[in-house]
N, C-alpha and C positions, 0 to 999 in steps of 0.2 A: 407469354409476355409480348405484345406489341410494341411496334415501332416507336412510339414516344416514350413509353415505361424502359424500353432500354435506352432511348436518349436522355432522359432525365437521369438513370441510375450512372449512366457512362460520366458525364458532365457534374454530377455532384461527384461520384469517385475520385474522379480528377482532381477537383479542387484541395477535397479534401486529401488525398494523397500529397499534393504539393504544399499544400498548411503544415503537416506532419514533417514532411521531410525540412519545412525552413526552423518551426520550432526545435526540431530534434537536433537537428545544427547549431541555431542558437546555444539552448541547455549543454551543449557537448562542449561549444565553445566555452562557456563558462566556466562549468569543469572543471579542463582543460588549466584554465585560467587561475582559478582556486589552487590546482595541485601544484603549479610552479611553487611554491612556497614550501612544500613539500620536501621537494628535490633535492637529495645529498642527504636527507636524514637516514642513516642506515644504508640497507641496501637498495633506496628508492629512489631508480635512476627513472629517467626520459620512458625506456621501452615500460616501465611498470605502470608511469604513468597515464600513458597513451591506452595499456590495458585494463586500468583501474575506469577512465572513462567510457570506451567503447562494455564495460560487463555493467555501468550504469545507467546507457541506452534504454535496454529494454522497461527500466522504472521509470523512466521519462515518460516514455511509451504508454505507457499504462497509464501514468498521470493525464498525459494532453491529449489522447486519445479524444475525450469528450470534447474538451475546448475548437483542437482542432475541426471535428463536425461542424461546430456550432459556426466557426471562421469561414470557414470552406464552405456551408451550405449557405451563408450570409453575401459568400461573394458571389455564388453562383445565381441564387434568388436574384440579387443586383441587378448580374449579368442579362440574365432570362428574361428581367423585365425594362432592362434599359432597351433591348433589342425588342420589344414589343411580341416576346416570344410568347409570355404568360397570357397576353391578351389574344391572341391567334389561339390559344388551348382551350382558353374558356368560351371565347365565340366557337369553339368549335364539338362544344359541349360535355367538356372535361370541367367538373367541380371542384373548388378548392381544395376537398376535403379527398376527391380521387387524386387530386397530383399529390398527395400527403400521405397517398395509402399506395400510388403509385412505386413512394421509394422506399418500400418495408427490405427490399432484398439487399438496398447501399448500407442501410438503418443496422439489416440481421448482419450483414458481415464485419462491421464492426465492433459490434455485441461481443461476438464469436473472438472477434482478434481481440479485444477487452481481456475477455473471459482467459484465454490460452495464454495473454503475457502475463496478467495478474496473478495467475492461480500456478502456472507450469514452468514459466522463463523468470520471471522477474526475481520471483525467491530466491530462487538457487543463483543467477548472477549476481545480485545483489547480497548475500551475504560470502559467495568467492568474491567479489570486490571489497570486501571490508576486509579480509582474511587474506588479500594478498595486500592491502595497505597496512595490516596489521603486523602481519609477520615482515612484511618486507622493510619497515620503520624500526623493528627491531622491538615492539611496544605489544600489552595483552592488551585485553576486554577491558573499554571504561570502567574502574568503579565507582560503586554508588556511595561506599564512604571510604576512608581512609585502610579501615580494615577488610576492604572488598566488599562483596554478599551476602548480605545474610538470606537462610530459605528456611520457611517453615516445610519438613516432610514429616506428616503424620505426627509422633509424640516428641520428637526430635526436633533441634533445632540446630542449621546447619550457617558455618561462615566459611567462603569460599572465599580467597584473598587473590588469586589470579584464576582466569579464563584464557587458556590460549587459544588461538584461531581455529585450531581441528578439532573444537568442544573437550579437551583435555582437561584437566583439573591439578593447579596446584597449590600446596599449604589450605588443606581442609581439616576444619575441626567442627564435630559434632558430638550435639551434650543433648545426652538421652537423657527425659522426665520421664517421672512414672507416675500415674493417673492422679497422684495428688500435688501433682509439679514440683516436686522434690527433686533436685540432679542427683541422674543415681551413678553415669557411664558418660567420660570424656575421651572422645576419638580421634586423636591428631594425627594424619597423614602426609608424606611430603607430595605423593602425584597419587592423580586417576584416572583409570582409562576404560571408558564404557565398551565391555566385548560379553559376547553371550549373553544379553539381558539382566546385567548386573554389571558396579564398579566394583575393577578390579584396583585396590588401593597397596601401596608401597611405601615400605619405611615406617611401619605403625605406633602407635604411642598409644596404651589401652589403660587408662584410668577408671575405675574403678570405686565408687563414693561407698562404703557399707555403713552401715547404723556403728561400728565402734571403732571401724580401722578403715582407713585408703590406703588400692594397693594401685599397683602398679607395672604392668611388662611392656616387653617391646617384641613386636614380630615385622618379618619380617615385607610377607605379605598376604593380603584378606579378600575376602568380598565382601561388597556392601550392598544389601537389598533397598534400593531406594526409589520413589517416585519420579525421580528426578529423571530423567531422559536428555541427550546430549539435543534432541532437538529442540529442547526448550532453553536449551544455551541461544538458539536464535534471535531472543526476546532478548539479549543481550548486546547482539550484536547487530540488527536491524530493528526499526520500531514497527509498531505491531501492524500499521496499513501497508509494511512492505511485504510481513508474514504470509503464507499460503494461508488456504482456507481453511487445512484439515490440521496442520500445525497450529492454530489460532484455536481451534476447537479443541486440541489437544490441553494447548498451554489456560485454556478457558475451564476446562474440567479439572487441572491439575488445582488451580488455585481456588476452586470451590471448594473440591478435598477437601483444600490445609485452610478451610473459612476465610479465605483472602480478598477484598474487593476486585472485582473483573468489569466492571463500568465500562474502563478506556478499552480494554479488549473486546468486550461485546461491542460496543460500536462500532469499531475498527471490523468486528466480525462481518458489522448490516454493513458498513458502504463497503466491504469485498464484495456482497450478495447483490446491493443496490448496484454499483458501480455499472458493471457490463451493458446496463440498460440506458444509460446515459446516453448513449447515442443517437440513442431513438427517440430520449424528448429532447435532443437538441437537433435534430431533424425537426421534428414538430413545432417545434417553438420557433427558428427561423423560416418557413417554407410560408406563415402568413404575411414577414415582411417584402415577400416581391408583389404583394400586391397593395402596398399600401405608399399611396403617389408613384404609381408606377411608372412616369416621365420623369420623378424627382431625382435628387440625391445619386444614383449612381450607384456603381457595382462599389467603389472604394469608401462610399460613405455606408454602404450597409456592411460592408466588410470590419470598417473602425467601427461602428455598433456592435457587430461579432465580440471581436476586442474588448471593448466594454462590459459586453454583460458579462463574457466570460471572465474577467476578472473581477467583476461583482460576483457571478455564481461562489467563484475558490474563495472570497473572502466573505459573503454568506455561509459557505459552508464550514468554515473553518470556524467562525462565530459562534456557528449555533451548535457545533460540536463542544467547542471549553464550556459554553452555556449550559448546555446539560449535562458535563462534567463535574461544576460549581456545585448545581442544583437536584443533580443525581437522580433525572428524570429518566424515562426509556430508552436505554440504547437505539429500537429500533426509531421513537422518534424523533432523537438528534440526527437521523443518518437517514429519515423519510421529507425531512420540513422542504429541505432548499429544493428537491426533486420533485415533488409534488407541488411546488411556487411553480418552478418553471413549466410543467407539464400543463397545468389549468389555465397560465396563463399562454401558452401555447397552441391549445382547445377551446378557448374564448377567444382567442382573434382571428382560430379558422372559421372557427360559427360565426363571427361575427361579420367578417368581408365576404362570407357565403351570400350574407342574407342584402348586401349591397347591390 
């Protein structure tokens, strides 16, 4: 690595590291801000709130990660070219296209910190942040209707009426069909607790449908062999782009199983896979504007364009995701459109100020 390829990588880190750290402050603030409202419901004082935000960091994190690039490499381009730095590089026989290939190692580290909040931190703080808002309010898992969850497992069909925060289960009933969808067996439980690879169910209620008589017992406790896994209580409790990768994959083959649509989770699957690379065409796609009116506009006007597209990108993106939601096109090409915009048009403007 030469003298300049570590000046450039030093100098975009920089920037970018100080974009990260204002955004991260802003969103905290916010927070912050939101959760006063909170305060005094249950046991959700000051210290839970202040820990509910700091365990929501690291999903910020992961969110602005690209934006930040984009900001930070916008202002430093600016910078580099208000200072007549970019023109001294390339009279000095550096190509647009080398100072772009110059910053793969700012580009890879952020890939990398993508990659490890997305997949290893953000999950797991991110559903203990719901779980200590949860239990600490005194309150379960949203439901979807009135009478909780319904799940398809295999020939069964299962209503879940509370979710507590440690994946427990209570007031579950399950009405077994038999291959001509006939209800043959009704299974009312008061709790459940997933230990040994199976739930272990309490307080049981065993109905029984036969061709001339319904019986009926009660035990007192069972196991139950089910598809079902407490880590797909997740998808309950965080939405599915805050999921890990292999939990997504998990809760994606569950719901093939039981013939369920998985659209929004396969998508949600490609921008976990897409995402980590965003840094590196938002490197690519700012690094051509320090050369275009290189005496113009300033570090803070390519900075407010940073701004710009990046909240054009999240609202492109977010577009063309319900879009092929609607119209139940490709997961992976709702979650390749907006990233392959900016990379081409990021690759035509370094070609193109090359050939100036």
């Amino acid at each position: 690595m030469n003298q300049i390829t570590k000046y450039l990588n030093k100098e975009f880190f920089l920037s970018i590291a100080m974009m990260m750290l204002g955004l991260i402050a802003l969103f905290s603030f916010f927070d912050f801000i939101q959760e006063i409202n909170d305060l005094g419901k249950g046991g959700y004082g000051l210290i839970q709130a202040v820990t509910y935000v700091l365990l929501s960091i690291p999903g910020h994190v992961y969110e602005i990660i690209p934006l930040a690039v984009l900001i930070g490499a916008m202002y430093t381009v600016g910078t580099l070219s208000q200072n007549s730095e970019f023109t001294v590089m390339r009279s000095s026989g550096l190509s647009i296209r080398k100072i772009a290939a110059s910053l793969i190692y700012v580009g890879l580290f952020f890939c990398f910190l993508t990659f490890v909040i997305g997949d290893l931190i953000s999950p797991n703080s991110e559903k203990n942040a719901q779980r200590l808002k949860i239990s600490s309010t005194d309150s379960v898992v949203t439901q979807e209707f009135k009478s909780g969850f319904w799940i398809k497992d295999g020939a069964s069909f299962v209503n879940i009426e509370n979710v507590l925060p440690d994946s427990s289960l209570e007031d579950i009933h399950i009405y077994e069909f038999d291959k001509d969808f006939k209800l043959r067996t009704i299974v009312n439980a008061k709790q459940g607790l997933f230990e040994d690879g199976q739930w272990k169910l309490n307080d049981i209620s065993l109905t029984t449908l036969g061709a001339e008589k319904v019986t009926s017992i009660n035990i007192e406790n069972g196991n139950w062999e089910s598809l079902i896994r407490p880590e797909m209580m997740n998808a309950l409790i965080i939405s599915p782009e805050k999921m890990s990768t292999i939990n997504l994959l998990k809760f994606i083959n569950y719901l093939k199983l039981n013939n369920q649509k998985v659209t929004r989770y396969e998508i949600a699957l490609w921008e976990k896979l897409i995402h980590p690379i965003m840094p590196l065409v938002m490197l690519l796609f700012a690094v051509p504007f320090g050369f275009l009116q290189e005496r113009s506009g300033g570090k803070y006007l390519k900075m407010f364009f940073g701004i710009v597209i990046g909240i054009s990108y999240q609202i492109l993106n977010t577009m063309i995701r319900h879009i092929g939601l609607l119209n139940d096109w490709q997961p992976f090409l709702s979650s390749l459109i907006p990233t392959i915009i900016f990379l081409s048009i990021g690759l035509y403007l370094i070609f193109k100020f090359e050939r100036l």
